[in-house]
Residue frames relative to the residue before (quaternion, step in Angstrom):
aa qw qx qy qz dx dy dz
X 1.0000 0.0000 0.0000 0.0000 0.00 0.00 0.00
X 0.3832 -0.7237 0.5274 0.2266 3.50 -0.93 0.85
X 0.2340 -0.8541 0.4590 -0.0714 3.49 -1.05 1.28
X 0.0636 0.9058 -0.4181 0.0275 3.34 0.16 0.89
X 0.1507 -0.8297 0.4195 0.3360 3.44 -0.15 0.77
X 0.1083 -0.7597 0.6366 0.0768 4.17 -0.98 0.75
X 0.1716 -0.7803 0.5973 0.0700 3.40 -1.48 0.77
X 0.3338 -0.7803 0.3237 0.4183 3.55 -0.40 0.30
X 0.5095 0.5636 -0.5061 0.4082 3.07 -1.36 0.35
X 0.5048 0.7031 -0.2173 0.4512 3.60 1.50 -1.14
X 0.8437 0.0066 0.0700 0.5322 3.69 0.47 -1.25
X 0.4705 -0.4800 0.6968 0.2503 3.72 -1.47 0.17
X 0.3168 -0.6783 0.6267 0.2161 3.38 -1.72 0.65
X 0.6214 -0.5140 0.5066 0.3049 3.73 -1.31 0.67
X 0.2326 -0.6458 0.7058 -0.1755 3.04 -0.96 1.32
X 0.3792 -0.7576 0.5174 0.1203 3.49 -1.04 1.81
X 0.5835 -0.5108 0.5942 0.2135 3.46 -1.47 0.78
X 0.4205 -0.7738 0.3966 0.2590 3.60 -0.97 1.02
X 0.0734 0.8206 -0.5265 -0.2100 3.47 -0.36 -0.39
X 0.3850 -0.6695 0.4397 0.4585 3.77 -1.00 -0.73
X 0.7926 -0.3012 0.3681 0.3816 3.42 -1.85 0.01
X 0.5572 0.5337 -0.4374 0.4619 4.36 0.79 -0.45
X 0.7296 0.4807 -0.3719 0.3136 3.54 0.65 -1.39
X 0.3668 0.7670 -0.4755 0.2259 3.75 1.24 -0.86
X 0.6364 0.3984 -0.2779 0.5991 3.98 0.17 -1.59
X 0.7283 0.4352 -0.4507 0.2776 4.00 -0.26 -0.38
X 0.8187 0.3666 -0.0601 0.4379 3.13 1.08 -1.12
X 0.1902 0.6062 -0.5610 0.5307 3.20 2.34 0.83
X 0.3933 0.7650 -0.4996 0.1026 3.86 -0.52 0.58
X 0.6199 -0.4784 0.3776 0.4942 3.47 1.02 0.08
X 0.7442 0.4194 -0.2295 0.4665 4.25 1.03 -0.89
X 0.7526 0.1887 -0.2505 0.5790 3.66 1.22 0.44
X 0.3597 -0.6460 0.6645 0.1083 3.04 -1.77 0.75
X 0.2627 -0.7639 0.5674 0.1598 3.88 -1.09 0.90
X 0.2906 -0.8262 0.4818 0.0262 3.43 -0.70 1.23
X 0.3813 -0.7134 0.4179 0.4135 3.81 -0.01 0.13
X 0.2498 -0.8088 0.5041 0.1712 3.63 -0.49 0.68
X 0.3420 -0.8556 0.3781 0.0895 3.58 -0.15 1.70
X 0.3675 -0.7417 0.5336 0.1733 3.59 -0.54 0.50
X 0.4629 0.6301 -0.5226 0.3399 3.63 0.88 1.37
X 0.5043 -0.4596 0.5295 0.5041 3.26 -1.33 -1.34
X 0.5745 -0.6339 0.4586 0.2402 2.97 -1.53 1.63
X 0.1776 -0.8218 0.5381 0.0597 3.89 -0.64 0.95
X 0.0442 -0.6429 0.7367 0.2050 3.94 -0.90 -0.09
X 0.2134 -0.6719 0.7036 0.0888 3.27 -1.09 1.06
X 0.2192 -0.8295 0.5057 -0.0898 3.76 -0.96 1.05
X 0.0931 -0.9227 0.3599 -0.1020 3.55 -0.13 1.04
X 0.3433 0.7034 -0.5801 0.2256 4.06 0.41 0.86
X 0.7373 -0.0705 -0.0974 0.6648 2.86 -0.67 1.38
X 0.3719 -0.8221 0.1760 0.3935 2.58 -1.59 -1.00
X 0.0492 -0.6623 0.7300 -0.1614 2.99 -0.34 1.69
X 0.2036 -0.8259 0.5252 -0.0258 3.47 -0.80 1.44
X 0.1411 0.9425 -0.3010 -0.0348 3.81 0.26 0.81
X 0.1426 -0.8261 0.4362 0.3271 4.04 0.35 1.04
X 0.3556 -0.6893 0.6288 0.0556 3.36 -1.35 0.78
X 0.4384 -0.5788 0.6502 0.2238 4.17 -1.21 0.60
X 0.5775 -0.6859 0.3284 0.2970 3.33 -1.21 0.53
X 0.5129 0.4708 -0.1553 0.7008 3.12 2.31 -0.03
X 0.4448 -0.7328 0.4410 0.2657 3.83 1.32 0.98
X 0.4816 0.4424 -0.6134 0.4428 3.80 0.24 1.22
X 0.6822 -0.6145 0.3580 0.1698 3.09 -1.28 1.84
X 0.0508 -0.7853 0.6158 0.0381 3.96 -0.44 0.75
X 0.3756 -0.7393 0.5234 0.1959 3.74 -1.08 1.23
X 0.1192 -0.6652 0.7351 -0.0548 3.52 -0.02 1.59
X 0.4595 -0.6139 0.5980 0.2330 3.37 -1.54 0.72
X 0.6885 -0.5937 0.3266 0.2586 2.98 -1.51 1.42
X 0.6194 0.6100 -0.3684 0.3294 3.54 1.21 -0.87
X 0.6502 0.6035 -0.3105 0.3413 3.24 1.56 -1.30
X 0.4912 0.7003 -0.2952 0.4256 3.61 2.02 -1.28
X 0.6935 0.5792 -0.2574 0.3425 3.07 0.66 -1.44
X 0.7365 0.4575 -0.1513 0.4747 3.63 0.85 -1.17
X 0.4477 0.5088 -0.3368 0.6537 3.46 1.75 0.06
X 0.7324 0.4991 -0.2282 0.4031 3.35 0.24 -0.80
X 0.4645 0.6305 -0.1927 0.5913 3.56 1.76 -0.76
X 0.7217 0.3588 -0.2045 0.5555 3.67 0.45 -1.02
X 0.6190 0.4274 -0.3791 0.5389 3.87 1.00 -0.68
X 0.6748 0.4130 -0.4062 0.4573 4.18 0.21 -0.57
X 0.7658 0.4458 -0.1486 0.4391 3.27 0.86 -0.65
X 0.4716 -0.7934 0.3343 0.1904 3.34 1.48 0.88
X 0.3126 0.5952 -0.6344 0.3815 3.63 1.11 0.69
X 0.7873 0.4113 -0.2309 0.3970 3.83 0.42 -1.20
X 0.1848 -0.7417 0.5523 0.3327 3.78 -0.20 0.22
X 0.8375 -0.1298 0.4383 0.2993 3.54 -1.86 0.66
X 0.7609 0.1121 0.1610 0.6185 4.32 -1.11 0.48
X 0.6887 0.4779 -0.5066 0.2018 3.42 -0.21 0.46
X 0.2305 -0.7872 0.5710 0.0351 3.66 -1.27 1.14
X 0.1229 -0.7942 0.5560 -0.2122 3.27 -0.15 1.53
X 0.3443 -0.7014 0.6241 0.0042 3.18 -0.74 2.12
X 0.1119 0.7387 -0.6454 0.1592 3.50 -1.41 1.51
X 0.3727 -0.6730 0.5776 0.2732 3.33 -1.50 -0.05
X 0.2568 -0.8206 0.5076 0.0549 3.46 -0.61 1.11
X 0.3065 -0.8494 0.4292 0.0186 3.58 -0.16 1.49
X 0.2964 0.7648 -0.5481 0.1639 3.89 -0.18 0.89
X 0.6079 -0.6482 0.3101 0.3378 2.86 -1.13 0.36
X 0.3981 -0.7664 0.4377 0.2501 3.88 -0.12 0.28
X 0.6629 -0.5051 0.3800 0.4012 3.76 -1.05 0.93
X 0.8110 0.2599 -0.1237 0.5094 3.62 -0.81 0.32
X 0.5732 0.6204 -0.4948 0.2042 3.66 0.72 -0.32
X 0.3610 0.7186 -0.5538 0.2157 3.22 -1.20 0.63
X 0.5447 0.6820 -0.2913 0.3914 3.58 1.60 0.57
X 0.4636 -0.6457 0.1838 0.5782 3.66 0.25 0.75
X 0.6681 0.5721 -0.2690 0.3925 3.95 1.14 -0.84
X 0.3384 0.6869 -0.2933 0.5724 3.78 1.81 0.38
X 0.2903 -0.6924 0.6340 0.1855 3.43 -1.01 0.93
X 0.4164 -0.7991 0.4333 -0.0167 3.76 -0.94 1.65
X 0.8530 0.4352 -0.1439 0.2497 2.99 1.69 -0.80
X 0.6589 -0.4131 0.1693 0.6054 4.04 -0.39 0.20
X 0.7690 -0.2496 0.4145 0.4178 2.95 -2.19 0.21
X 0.4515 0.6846 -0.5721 -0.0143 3.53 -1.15 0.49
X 0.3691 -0.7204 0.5085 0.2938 3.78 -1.25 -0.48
X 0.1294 -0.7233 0.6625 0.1457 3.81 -0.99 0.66
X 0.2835 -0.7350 0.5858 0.1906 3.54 -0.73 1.10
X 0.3527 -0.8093 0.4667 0.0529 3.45 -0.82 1.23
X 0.6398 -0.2796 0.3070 0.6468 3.65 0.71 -0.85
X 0.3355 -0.6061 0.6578 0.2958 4.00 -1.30 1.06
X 0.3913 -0.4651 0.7661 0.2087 3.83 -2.24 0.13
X 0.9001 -0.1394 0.0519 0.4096 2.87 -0.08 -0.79
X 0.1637 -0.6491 0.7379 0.0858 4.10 -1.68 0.35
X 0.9292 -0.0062 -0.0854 0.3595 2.82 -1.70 1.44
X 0.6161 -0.6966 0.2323 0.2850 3.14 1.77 0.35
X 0.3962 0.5381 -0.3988 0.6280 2.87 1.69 1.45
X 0.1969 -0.8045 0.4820 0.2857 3.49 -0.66 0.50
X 0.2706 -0.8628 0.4255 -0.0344 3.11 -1.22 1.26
X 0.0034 0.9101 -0.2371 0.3399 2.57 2.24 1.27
X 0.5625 0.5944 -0.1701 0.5489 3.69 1.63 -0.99
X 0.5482 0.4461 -0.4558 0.5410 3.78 0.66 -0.97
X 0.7078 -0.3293 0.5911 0.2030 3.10 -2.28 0.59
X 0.4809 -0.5883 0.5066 0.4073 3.31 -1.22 0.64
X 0.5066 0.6628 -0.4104 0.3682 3.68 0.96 -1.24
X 0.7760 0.3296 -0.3013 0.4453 3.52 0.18 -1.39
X 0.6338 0.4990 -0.4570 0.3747 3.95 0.49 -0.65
X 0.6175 0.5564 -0.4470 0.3307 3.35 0.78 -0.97
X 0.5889 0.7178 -0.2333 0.2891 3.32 1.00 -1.52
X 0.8214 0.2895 -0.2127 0.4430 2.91 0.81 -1.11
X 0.3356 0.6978 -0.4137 0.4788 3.47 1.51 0.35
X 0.4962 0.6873 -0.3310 0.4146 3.49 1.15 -1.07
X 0.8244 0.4482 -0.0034 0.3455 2.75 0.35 -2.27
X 0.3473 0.6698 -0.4263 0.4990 3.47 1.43 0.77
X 0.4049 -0.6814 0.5894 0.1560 3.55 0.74 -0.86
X 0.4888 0.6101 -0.4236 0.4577 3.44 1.12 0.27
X 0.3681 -0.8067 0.4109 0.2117 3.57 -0.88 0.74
X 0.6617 -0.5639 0.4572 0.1875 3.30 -0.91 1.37
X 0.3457 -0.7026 0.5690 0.2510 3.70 -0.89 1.08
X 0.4421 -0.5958 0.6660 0.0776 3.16 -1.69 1.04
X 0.0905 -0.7972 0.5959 0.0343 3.41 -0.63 1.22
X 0.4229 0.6461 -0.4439 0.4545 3.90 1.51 0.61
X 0.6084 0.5508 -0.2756 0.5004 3.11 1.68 -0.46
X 0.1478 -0.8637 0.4646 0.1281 3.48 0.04 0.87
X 0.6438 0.3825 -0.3353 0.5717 3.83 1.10 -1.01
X 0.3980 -0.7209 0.4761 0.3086 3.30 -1.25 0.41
X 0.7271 0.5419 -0.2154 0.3624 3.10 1.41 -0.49
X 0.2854 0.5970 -0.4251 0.6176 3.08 2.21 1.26
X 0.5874 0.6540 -0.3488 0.3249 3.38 0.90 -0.48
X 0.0841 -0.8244 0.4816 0.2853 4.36 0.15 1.12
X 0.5789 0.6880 -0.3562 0.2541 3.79 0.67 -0.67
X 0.4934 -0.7365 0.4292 0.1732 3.62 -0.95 1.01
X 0.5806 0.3120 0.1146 0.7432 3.24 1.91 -1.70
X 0.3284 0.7109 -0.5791 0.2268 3.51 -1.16 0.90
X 0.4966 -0.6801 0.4956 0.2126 3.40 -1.27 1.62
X 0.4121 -0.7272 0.4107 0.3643 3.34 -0.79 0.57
X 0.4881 -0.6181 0.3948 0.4731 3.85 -0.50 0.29
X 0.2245 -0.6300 0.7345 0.1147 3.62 -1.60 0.79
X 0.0521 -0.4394 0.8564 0.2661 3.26 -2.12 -0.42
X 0.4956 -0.5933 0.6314 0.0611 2.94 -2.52 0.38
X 0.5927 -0.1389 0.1607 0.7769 3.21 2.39 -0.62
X 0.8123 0.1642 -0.4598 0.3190 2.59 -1.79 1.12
X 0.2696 -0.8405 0.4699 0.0060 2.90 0.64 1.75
X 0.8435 0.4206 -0.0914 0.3214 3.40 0.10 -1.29
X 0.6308 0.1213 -0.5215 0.5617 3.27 1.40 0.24
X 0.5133 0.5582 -0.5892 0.2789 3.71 0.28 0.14
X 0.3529 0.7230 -0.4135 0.4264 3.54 1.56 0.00
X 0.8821 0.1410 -0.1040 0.4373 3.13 0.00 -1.57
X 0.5293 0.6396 -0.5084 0.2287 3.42 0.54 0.39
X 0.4030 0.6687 -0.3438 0.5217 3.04 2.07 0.14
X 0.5388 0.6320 -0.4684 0.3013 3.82 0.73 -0.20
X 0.8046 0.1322 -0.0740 0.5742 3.62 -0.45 0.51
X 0.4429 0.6354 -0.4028 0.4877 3.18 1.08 1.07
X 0.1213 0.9213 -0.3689 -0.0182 3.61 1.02 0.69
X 0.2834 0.3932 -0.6505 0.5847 3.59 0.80 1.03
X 0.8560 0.1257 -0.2380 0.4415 3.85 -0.80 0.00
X 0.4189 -0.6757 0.6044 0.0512 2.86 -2.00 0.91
X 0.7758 -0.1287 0.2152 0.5790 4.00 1.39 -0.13
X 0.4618 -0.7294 0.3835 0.3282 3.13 -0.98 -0.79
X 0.3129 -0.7487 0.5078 0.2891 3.09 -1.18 -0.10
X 0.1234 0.8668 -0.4790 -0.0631 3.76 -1.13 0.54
X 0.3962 -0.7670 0.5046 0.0119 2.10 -0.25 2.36
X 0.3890 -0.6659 0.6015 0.2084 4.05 -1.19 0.73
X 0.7636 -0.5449 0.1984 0.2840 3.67 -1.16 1.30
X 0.7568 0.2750 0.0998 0.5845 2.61 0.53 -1.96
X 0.1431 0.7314 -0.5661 0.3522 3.98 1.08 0.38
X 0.1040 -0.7084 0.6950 -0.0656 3.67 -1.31 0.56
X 0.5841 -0.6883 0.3765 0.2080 3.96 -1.09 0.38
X 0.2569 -0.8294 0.4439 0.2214 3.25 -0.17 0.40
X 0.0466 0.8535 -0.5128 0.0803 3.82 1.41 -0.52
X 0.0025 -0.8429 0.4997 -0.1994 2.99 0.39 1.84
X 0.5394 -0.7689 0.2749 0.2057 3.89 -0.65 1.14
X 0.8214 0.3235 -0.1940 0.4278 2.97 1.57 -0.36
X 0.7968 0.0187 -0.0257 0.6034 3.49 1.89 -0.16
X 0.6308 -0.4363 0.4984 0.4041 3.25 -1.29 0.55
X 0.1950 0.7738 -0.5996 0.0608 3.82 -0.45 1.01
X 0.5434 -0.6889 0.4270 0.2186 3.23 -1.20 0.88
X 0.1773 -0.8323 0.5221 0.0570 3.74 -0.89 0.90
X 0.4004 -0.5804 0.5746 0.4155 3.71 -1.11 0.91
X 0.5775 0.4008 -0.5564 0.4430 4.50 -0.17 0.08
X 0.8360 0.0318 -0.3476 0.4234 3.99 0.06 0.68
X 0.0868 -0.6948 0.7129 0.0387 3.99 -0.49 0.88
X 0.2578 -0.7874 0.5599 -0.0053 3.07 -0.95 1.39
X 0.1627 -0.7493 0.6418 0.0102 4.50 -0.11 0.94
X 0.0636 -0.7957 0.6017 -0.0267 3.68 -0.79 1.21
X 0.2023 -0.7464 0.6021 0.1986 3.75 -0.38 0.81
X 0.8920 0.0660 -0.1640 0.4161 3.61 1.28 -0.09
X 0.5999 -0.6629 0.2153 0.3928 3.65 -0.23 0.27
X 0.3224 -0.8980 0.2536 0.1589 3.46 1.48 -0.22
X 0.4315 -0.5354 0.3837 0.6163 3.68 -0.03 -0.24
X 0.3925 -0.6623 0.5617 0.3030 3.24 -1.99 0.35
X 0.6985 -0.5944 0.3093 0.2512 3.47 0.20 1.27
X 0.8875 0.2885 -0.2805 0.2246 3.64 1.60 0.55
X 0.1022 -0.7558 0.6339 -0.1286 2.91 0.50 2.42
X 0.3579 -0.6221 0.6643 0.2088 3.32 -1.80 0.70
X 0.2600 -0.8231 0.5038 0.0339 2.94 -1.59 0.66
């Protein structure tokens, strides 16, 4: 197995190429998986020992609540997380002014997207399939998109929902889903690109938005 050691601060996370809502039936093909695309801020969650720290996708420090640390930390004592590990997520809060129906409603939380790196190797090479997989294998529960309010929503930590096929209605069941903005489709066998000098965009995730969402710069 190839082993690479990565540190943060070191690289930027991949960032999906747009497409539109036509391509969806093409790329229903068995070689990609659709991911809900969330309508937060892009997080790196960070683990030595434990001193748990959340990171922007542009490394500037972001005040996740301690409860949210804590329940990270939980998965690190409990050996689900390995030791050195930097784990790309979306961090869910509510936003200044929110209170329109098109405004995400619901608590503080985090959806764990895909890890860079374990034990402080990056692990950026594995297939998306296999990273996801082992995301699975956390035991972490799996958003519910029957849930429509987020703020019905009990889980602290949650995978975002996927399909394997039927792209197009797993599309719109995102409508009036306002934690998410579309999808993503992210390609099977796809790998990372954790480039050193910017967030760069990659043809393994094409991202379809049914809405425009917030642009990710409220201060805090």
């Amino acid at each position: 197995m190839i082993t690479v050691p990565i540190k943060k601060f070191e690289f930027f996370p991949d960032k999906p190429k747009r497409t539109t809502e036509s391509c969806l039936e093409r790329l229903d093909n068995g070689r990609h998986t659709a991911v809900s695309k969330l309508d937060g801020w892009n997080l790196f969650m960070c683990n030595e020992g434990e001193t748990i720290e959340c990171w922007s996708r542009t490394w500037k420090p972001l005040p996740v609540a301690d409860h949210l640390k804590e329940a990270w930390l939980k998965l690190v004592k409990d050996g689900k997380i390995p030791n050195n590990s930097i784990i790309n997520c979306e961090w869910m809060k509510m936003r200044a002014g929110t209170g329109a129906d098109d405004k995400y409603d619901g608590k503080e939380m985090i959806y764990l997207l895909t890890p860079y790196a374990m034990e402080g190797m990056f692990v950026g090479f594995r297939p998306y399939k296999e990273r996801r997989e082992w995301l699975e294998g956390l035991g972490i529960a799996t958003d519910d998109l029957s849930i429509r309010k987020s703020s019905e929503i009990e889980h602290e930590l949650l995978l975002p929902a996927t399909a394997e096929s039927g792209f197009e209605e797993f599309y719109e069941l995102h409508r009036g889903v306002y934690r998410t903005e579309g999808l993503v489709i992210c390609t099977n066998k796809g790998t990372l690109m954790a480039n050193q000098d910017t967030p760069m965009k990659t043809k393994e995730m094409l991202k379809v938005k049914w809405r425009s969402g917030d642009d990710g710069r409220t201060e805090f």
